[in-house]
BATORZA-937503 format. One record per residue: x, y, z of N, C-alpha, C in turn; residue in three letters; residue number from 1. Coordinates in pm, whole numbers. Each point is the difference from the previous one (the first is absolute). Layout:
N
REC     nxx     nyy     nzz    caxx    cayy    cazz     cxx     cyy     czz  residuo  num
REC       X       Y       Z       X       Y       Z       X       Y       Z      ala  NUM
...
END
This chain:
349
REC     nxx     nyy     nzz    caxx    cayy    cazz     cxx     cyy     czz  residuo  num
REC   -1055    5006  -15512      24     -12     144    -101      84      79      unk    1
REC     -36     -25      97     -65      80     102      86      73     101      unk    2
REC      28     109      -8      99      64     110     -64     139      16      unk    3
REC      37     -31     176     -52      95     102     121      74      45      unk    4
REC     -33     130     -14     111     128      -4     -30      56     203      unk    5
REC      66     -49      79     -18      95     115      84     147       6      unk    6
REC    -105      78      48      85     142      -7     -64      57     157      unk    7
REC     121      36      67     -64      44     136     -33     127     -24      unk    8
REC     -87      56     -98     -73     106       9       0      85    -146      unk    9
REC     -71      85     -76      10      67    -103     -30     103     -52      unk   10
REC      93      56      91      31     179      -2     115      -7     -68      unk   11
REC      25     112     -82      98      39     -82     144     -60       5      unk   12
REC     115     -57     -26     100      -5      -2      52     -80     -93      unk   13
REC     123     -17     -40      69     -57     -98     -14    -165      10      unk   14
REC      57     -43     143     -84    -146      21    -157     -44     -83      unk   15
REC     -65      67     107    -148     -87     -54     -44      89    -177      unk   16
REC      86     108     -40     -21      28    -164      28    -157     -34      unk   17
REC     113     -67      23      75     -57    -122     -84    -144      93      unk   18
REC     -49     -24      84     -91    -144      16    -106      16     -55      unk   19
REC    -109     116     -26    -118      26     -91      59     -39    -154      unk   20
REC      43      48       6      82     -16    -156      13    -101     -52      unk   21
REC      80     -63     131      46    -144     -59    -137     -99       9      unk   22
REC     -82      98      99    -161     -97       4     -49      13    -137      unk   23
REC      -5     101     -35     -61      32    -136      34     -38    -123      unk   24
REC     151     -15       0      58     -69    -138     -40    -186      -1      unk   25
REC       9     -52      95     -15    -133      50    -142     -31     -27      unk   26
REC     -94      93      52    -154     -16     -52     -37      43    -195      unk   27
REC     112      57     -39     -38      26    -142      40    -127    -103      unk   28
REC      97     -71     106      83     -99     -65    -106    -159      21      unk   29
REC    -136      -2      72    -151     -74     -15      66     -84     158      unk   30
REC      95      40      70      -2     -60     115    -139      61     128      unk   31
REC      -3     -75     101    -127      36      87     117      83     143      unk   32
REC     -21     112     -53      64      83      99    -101     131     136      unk   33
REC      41     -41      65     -46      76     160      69      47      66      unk   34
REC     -15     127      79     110      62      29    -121      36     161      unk   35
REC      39     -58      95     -22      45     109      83      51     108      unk   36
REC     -88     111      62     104      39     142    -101      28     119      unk   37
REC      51       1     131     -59     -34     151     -87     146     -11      unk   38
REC     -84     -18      83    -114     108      62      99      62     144      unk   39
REC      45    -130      58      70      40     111     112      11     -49      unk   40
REC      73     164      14     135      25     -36     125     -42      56      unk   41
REC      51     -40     -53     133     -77      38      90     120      85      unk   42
REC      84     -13      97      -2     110     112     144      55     -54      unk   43
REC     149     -47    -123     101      73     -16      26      85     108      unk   44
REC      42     139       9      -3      81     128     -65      79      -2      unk   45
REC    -139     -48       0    -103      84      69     -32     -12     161      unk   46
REC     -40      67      99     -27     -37     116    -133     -40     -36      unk   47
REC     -55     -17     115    -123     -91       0     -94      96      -2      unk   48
REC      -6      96      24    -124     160       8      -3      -9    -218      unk   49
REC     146      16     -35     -12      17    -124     -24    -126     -93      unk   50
REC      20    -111      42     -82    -129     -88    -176      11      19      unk   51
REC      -6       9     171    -175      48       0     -14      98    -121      unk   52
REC      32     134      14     -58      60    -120     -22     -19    -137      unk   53
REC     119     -80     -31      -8     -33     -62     -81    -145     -73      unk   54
REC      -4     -72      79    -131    -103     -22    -147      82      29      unk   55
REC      -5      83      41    -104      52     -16     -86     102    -113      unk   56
REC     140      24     -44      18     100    -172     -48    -139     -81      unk   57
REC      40    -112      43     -39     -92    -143    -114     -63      26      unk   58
REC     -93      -9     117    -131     -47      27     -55     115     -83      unk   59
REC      21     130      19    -113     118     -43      58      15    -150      unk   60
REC      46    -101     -75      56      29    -174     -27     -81      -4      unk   61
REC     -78     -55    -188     -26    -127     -51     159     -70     -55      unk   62
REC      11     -99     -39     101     -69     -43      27      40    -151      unk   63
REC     110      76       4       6     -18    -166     173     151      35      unk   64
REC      33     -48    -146     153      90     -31     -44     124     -63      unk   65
REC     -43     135      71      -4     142     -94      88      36     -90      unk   66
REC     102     -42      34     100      22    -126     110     -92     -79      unk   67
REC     -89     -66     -10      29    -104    -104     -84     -65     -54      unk   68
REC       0     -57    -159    -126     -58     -67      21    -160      45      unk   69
REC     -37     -78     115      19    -114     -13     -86    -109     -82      unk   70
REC      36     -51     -15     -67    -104    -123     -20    -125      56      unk   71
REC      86     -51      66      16    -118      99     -96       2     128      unk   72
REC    -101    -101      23     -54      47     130      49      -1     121      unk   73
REC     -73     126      63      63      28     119    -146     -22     155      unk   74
REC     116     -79      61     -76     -53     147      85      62     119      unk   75
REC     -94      22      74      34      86     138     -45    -118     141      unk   76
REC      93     -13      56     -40    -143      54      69      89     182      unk   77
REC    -107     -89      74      -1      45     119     181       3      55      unk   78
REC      79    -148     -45     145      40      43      24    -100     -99      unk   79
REC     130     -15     -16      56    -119     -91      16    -139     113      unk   80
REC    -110     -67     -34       6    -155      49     -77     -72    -112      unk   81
REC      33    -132      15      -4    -109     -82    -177      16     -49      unk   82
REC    -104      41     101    -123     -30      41     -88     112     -90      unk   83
REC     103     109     -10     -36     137    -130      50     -43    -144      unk   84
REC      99     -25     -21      55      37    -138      -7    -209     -69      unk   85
REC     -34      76    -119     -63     -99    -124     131    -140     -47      unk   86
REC     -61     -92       8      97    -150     -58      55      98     -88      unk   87
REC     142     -36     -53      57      22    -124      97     -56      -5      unk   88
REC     122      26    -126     106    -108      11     115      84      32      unk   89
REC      27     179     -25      92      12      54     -51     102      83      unk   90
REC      68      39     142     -78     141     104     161      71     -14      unk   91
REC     -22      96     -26     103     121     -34      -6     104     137      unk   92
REC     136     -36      83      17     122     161      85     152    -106      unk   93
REC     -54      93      27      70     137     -77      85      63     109      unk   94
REC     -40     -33     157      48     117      89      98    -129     120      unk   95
REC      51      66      70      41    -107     140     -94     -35      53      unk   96
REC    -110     127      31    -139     -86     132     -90    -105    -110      unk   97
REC      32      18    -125    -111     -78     -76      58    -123     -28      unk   98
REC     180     -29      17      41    -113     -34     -30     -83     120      unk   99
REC      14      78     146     -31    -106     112    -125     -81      -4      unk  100
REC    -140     118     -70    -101     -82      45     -15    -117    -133      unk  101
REC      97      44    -128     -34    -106    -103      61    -128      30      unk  102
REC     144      -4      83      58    -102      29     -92     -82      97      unk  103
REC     -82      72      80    -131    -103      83     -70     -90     -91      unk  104
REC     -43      76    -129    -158     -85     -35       4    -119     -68      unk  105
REC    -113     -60       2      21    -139      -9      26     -42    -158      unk  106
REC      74    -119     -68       4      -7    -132    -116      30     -79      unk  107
REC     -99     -44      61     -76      34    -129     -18     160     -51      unk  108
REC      49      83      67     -15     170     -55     110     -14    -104      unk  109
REC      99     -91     -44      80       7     -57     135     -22      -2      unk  110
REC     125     -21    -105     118       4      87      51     189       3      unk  111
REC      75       1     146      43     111      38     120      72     -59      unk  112
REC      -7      98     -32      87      66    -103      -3     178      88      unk  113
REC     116      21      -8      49     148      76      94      51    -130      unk  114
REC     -92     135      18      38      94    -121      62      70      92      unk  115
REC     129      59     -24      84      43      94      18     114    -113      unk  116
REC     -11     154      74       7     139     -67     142      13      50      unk  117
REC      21      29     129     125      10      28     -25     -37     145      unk  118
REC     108      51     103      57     -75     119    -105     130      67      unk  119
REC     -90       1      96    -119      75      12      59      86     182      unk  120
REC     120      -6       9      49      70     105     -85     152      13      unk  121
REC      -2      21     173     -72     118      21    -151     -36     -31      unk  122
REC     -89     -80     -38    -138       9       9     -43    -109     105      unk  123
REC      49     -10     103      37    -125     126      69     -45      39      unk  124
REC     -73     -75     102     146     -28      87      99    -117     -67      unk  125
REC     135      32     -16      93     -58     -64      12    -169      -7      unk  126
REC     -39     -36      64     -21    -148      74     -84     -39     -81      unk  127
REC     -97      63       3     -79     -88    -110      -9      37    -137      unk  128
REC      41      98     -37      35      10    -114     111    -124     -65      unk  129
REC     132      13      82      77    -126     -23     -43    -134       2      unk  130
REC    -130     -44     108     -36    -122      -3     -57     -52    -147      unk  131
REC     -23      91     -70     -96     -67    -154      98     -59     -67      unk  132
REC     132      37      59      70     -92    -104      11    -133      68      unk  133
REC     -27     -58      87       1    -113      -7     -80     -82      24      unk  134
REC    -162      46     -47    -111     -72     -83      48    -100     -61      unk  135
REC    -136     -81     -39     -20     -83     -94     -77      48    -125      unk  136
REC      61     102     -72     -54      21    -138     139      23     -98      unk  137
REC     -68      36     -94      90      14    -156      26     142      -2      unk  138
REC     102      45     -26      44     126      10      16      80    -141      unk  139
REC     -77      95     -41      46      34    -164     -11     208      70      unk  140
REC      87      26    -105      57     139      22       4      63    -119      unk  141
REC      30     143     -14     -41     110     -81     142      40     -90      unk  142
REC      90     -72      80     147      91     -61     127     -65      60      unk  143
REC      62     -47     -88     133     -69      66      89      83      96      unk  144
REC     -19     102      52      89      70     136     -89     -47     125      unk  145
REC    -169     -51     -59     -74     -60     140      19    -122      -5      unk  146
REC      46     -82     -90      34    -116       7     126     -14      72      unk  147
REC     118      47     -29     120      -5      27     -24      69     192      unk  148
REC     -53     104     -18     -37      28     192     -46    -131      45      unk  149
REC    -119     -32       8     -52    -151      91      93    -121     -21      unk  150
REC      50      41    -145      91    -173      50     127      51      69      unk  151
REC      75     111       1     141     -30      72     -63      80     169      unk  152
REC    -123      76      10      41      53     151    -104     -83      53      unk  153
REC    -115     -75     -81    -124     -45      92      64    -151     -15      unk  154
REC      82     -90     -71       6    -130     -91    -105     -45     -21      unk  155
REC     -73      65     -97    -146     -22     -24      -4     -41    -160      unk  156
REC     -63     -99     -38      24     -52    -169    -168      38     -51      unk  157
REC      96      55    -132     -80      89     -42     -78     -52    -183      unk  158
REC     -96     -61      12     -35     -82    -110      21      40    -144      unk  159
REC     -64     154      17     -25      55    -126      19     102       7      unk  160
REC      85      76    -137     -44     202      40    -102      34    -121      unk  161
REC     -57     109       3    -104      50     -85     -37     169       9      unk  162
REC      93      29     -92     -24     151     -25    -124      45     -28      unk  163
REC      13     133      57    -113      51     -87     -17      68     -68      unk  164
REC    -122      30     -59       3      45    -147     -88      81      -9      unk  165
REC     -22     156    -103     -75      79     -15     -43     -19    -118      unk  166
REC    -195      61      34     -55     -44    -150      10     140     -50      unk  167
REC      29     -17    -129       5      87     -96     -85      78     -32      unk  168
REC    -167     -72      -4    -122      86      31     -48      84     117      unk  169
REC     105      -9      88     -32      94     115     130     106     -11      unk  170
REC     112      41     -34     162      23       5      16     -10    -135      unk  171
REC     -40     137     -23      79      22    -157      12     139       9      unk  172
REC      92      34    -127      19     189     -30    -182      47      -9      unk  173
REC      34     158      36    -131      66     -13      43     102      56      unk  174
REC     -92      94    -146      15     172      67     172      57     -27      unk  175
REC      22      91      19     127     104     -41      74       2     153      unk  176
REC     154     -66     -43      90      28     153     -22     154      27      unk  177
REC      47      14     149      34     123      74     117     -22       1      unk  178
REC     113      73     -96     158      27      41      16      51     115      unk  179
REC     -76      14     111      51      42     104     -94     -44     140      unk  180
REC     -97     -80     -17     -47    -114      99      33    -118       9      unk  181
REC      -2     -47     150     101     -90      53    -131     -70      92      unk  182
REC      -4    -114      -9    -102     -89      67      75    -100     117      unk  183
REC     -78      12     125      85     -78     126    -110     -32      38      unk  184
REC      21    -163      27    -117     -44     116      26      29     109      unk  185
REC    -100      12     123      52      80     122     -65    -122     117      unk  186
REC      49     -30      21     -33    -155     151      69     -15     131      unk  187
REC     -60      44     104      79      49     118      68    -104      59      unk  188
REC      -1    -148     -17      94    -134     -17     139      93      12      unk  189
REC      86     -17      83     145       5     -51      70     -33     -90      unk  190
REC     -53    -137       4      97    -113    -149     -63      79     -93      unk  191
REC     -98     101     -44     -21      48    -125      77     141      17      unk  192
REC      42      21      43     114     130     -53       5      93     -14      unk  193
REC    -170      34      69     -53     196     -47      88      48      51      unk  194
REC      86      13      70      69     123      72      96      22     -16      unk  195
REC     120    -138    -144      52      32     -58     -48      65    -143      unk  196
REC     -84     -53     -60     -90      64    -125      18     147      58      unk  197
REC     -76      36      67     -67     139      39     194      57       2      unk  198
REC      28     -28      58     148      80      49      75      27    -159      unk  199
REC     -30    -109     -76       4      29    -148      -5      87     -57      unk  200
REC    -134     -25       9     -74     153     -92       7     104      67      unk  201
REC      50      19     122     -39     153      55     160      18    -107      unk  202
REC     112     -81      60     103      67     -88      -4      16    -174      unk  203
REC     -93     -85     -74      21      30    -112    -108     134       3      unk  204
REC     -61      43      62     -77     129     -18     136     108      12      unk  205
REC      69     -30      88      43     112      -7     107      65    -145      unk  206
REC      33    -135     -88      32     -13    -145    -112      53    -115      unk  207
REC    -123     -50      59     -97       8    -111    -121      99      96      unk  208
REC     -19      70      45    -123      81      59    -104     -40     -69      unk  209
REC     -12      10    -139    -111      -3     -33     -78    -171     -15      unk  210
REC      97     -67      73     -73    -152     -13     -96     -42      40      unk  211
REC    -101     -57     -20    -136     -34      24     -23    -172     103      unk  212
REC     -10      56      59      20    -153      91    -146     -75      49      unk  213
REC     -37    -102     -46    -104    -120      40      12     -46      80      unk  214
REC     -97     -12     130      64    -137     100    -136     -32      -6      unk  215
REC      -9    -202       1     -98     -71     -46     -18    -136     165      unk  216
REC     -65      30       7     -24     -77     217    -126     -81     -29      unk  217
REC      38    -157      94    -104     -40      27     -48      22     122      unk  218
REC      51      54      98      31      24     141      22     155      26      unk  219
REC    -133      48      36      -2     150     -27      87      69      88      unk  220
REC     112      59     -30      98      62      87     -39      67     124      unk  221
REC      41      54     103     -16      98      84      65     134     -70      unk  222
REC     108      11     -50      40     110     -69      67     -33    -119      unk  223
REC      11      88    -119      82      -8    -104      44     151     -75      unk  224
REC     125      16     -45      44     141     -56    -106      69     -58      unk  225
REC      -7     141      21     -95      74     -41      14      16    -174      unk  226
REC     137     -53     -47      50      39    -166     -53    -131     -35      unk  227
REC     -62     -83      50     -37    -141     -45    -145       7     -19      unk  228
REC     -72     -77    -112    -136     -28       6      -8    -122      18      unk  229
REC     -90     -62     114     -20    -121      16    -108     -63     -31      unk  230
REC      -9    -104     -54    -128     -63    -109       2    -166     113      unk  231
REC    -142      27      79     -43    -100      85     -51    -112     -73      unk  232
REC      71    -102      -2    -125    -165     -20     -11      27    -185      unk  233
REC      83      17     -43     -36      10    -154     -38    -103     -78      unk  234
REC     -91     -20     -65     -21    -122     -93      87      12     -83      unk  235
REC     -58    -161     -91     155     -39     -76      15     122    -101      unk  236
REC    -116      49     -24     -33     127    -136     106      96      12      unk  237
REC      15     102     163      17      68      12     156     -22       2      unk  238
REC      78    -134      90     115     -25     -44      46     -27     -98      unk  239
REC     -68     -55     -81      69      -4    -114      -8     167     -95      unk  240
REC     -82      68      41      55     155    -116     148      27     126      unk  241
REC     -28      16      90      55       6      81     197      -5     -65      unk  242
REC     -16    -141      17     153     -79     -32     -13      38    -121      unk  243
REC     -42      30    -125     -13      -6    -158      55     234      18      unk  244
REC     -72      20      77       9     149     -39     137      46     121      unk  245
REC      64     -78      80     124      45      47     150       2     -79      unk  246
REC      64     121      36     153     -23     -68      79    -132      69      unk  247
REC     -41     -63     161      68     -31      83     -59     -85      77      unk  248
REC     -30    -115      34     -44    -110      90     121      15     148      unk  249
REC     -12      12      90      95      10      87     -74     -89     108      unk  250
REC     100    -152      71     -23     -77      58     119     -61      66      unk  251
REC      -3      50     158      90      42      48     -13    -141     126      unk  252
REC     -72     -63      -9     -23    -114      80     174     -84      51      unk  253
REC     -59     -14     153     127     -95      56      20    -124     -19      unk  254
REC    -149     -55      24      -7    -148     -16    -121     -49     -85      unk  255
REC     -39     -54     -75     -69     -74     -74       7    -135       6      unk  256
REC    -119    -106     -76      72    -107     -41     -59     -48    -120      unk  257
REC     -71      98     -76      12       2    -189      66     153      22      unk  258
REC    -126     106     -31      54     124      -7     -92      67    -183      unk  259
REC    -154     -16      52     -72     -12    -168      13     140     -13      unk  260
REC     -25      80      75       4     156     -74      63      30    -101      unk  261
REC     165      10      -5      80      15     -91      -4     -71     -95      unk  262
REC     -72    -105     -21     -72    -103    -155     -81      97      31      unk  263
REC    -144      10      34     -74      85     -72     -20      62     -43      unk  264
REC     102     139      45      61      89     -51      74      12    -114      unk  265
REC      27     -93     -32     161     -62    -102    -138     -25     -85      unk  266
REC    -105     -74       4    -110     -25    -145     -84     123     -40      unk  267
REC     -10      80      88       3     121     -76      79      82     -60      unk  268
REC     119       5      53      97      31    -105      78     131      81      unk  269
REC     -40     -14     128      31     103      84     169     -35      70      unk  270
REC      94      77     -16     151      -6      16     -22     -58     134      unk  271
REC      98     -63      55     -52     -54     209     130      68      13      unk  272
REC      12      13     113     114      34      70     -49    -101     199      unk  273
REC      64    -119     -34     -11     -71      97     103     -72     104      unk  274
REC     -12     -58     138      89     -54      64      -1    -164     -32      unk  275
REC     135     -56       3     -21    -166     -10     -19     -23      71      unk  276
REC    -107     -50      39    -107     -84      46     -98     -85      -8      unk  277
REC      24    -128      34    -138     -29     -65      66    -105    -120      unk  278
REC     -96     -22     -83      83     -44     -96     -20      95    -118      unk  279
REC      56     104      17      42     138     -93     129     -47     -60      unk  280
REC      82     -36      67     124     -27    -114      13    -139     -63      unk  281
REC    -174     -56      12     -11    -132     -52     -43      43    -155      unk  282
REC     -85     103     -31     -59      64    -104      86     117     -45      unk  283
REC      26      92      38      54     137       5     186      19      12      unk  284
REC      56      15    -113     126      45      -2      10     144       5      unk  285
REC     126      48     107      30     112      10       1      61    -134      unk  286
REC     -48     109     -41      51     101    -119     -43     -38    -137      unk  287
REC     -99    -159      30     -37     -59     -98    -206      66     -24      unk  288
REC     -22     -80     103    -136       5      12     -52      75     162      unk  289
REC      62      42      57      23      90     138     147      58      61      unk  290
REC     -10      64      33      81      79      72      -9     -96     144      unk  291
REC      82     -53      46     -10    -128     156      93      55      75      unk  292
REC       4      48     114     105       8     134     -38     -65      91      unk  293
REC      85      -7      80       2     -28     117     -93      19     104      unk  294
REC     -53    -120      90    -151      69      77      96      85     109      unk  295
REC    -103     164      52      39      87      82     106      79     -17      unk  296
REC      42       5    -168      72      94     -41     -80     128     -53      unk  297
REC       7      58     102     -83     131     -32     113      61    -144      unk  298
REC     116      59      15      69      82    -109      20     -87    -158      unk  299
REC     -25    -171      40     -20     -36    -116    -164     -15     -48      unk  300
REC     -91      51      55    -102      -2     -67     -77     139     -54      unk  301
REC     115      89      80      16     151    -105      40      13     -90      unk  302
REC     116     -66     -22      83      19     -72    -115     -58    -133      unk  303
REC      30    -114      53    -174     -64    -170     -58      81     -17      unk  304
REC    -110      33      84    -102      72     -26      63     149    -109      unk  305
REC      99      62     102      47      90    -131      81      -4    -107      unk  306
REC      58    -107     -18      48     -70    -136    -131     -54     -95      unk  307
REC     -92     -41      -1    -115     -31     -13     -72     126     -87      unk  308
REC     -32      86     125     -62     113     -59      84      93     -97      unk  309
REC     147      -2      30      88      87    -137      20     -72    -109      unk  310
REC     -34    -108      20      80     -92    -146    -149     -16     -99      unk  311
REC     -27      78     -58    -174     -64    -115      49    -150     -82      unk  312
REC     134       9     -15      27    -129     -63      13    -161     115      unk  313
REC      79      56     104     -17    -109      53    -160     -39      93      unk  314
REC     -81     103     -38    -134     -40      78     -62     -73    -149      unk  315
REC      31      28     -94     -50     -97    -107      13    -127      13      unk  316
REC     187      16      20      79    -186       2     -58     -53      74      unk  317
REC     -52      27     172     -62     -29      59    -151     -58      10      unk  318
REC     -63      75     -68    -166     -51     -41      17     -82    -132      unk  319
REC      96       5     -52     -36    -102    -108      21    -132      18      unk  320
REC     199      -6      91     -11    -158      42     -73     -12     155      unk  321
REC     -93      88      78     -63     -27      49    -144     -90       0      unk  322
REC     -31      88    -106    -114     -92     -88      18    -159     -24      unk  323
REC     116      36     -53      42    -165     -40      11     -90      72      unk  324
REC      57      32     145      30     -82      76    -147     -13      68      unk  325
REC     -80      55      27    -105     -23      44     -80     -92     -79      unk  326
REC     -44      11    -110     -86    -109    -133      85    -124      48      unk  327
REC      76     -24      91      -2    -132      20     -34     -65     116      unk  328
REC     -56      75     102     -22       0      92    -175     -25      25      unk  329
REC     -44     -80    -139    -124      38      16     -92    -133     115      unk  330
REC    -129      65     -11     -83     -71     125     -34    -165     -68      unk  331
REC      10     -27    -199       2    -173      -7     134     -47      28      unk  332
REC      80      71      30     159     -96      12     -18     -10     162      unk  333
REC     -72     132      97       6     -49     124     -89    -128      61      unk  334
REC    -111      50     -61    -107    -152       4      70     -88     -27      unk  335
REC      18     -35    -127      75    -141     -61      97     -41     124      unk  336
REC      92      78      60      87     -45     117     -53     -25     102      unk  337
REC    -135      62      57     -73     -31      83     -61    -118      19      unk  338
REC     -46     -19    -100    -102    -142     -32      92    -114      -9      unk  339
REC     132      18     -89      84    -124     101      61     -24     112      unk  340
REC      18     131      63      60       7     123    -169    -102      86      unk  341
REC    -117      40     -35     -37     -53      83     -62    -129     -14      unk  342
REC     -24       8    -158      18    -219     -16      88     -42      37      unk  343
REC     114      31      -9     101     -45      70      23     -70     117      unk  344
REC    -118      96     117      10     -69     159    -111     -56     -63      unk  345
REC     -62     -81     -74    -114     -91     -17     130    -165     -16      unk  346
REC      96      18     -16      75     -77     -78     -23     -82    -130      unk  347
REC     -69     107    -113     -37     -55    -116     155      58    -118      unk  348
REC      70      31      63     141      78     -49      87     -69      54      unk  349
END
C-alpha cells in the first residue's frame, strides 16, 4: 500500500511517538510510507503572535524528527492540501486539525482514515474538536475505553481498535534496581496528574527520606521539588536504564487514551504503580502486573508506591508478570492490526 501519515507537527509527545512508529513498522513491512506535516502550524490554542513564532521556528529548521530514527520518508509541505501531499491509497488524519484538512482532499491522496488517540479536549476550541466526528472517514483507535467514549458520547462508529505495542529492542531490563528510586513523568497537562504524583511522593518521603526521586519532562517545567532530579528530553537509552534501574514506575495520569508508559515500564521489568486509565486495565491487573487506582487518588497512589517499596517480594511478582504481559504487546502484533485496519478502508476485507 502507499500510505501517507499526516502529523500536525513533530515535537515530542506520545501521539506523534506512536504515528512515527506506526510509520516505521508499516515501511519495514515493504509498504510505501510518508509521513508529512504543515510548515504553517495548525493554530490549537495558540494566539496568533504564538503560531507566527512559531512558523517562523520551522522556516529557520530543516525538516526532519531529532528524536526519533525515522525510516519512513518524511515531507514538510507548505499546509495540508490536496496540491502538496503525494497520490496514495490510504491518507492517515492523527490529530482533529489534521482530520479536517484530510476530510477535504481529493480521492486520489487516498481513502481517509482517522487515527483517533483519544477525545483531544482542551487543545481547541471544543466545536471543532467535536465536528471530526462527523467527517467522512474511517475511524480506528488505540484502546477499547476510546472506542466505547466516541461511540456512546460522540455516536461515532468506530472501525477498528489497535493497540500499541513496545519493541523489545528498545524496553528491556538493564543495569541494577535502586530499592529506593521512584521514576515520574512530569507534564504540566492536568489530565497528566503531576500534582497528584508530586503530592505522592512528597508524602511517601516523609515514610522513606531517603528516597531518590526522577522526574522525566518533555515540557521543561517552570518549577520542580528541590528532592527531585529532573532528566529533560531523554532518549529512548536513557529511559530505558531509567525504568530498568527504578524500584517504582509511578503514573498518576487522569486521562489517557492508551496509557504506553506503564507497558514500557512493565518490559523492563520495572514494578508500575499506575491510575486506570487509558487502556491500563485492558493489559494490567491490579496486584497482578501493576498496582492500578483510581485516577486523582492521591492516598491510593501512596499507599502503592509504599507497599511497592516494602514488599522485595511483591516488587518481584510485579516485574515478572509485568514482563509478561508486556511480550505481548509487541510492535508485529500492532502493525499486523494496523495494516488490516487499514486495508480494510481499501475494502479488500
Amino acid at each position: 500500500m502507499r500510505i501517507t501519515f499526516v502529523v500536525p507537527f513533530v515535537n515530542l509527545t506520545g501521539g506523534i511517538r506512536m504515528a512515527l512508529g506506526s510509520a516505521n513498522a508499516l515501511h519495514d513491512r515493504g509498504h510505501e510510507v510518508r509521513v508529512v506535516y504543515p510548515t504553517w502550524p495548525y493554530r490549537f490554542h495558540f494566539s496568533r503572535r504564538e503560531q507566527m513564532a512559531e512558523f517562523r521556528k520551522a522556516l529557520g529548521s530543516p525538516a526532519r524528527v531529532p528524536w526519533f530514527e525515522l525510516r519512513a520518508e518524511l515531507r514538510r509541505v507548505p499546509i495540508v492540501r490536496t496540491a502538496f501531499l503525494p497520490e496514495a491509497d490510504v491518507v492517515v488524519a492523527t490529530s482533529w486539525p489534521t482530520a479536517h484538512d484530510v476530510a477535504r482532499l481529493d480521492p486520489s491522496r487516498g481513502r481517509r482514515v482517522h487515527l483517533v488517540m483519544h477525545h483531544e479536549a482542551g487543545t481547541g476550541p471544543e466545536t471543532r474538536i467535536r465536528a471530526v466526528y462527523g467527517l467522512p472517514l474511517r475511524r480506528v483507535t488505540i484502546s477499547r475505553r476510546v472506542q466505547t467514549e466516541l461511540e456512546q458520547a460522540f455516536r461515532c462508529e468506530v472501525a477498528a481498535v489497535v493497540p500499541c505495542g513496545v519493541d523489545p529492542h528498545v524496553f528491556h531490563p538493564e543495569g541494577v534496581r535502586d530499592e529506593r528510586a521512584v521514576l515520574m513523568l512530569l507534564h504540566p497537562d492536568p489530565r497528566k496528574g503531576a500534582a497528584d504524583g508530586l503530592a505522592a511522593l512528597t508524602a511517601v518521603r516523609e515514610r522513606v527520606p531517603d528516597l531518590r526521586v526522577t522526574l522525566c519532562a518533555t515540557v521543561r517545567p517552570e518549577r520542580w521539588p528541590c528532592w527531585a532530579t529532573l532528566v529533560f528530553h531523554p532518549s529512548d537509552d536513557v529511559l530505558r536504564r531509567l525504568y530498568a534501574t527504578s524500584a517504582v514506575f509511578l503514573y498518576p495520569s487522569r486521562y489517557e487514551g492508551f496509557g504506553l508508559p506503564p507497558l514500557e515500564s512493565m518490559a523492563c521489568g520495572c514494578p508500575v504503580v499506575t491510575t486506570g486509565v487509558g487502556a491500563v486495565e485492558e493489559f494490567a491487573r491490579h496486584g497482578r502486573d501493576a498496582m492500578v487506582v483510581p485516577p486523582g487518588d492521591v492516598a491510593g497512589l501512596t499507599g502503592a508506591v509504599l507497599a511497592v517499596l516494602a514488599d522485595p517480594a511483591l516488587r518481584r511478582h510485579l516485574s515478572q508478570h509485568g514482563r509478561r504481559t508486556a511480550r505481548r504487546y509487541t510492535p508485529e502484533r500492532t502493525v499486523a492490526a494496523l495494516e488490516s485496519a487499514l486495508d480494510g478502508g481499501l475494502g479488500r476485507h
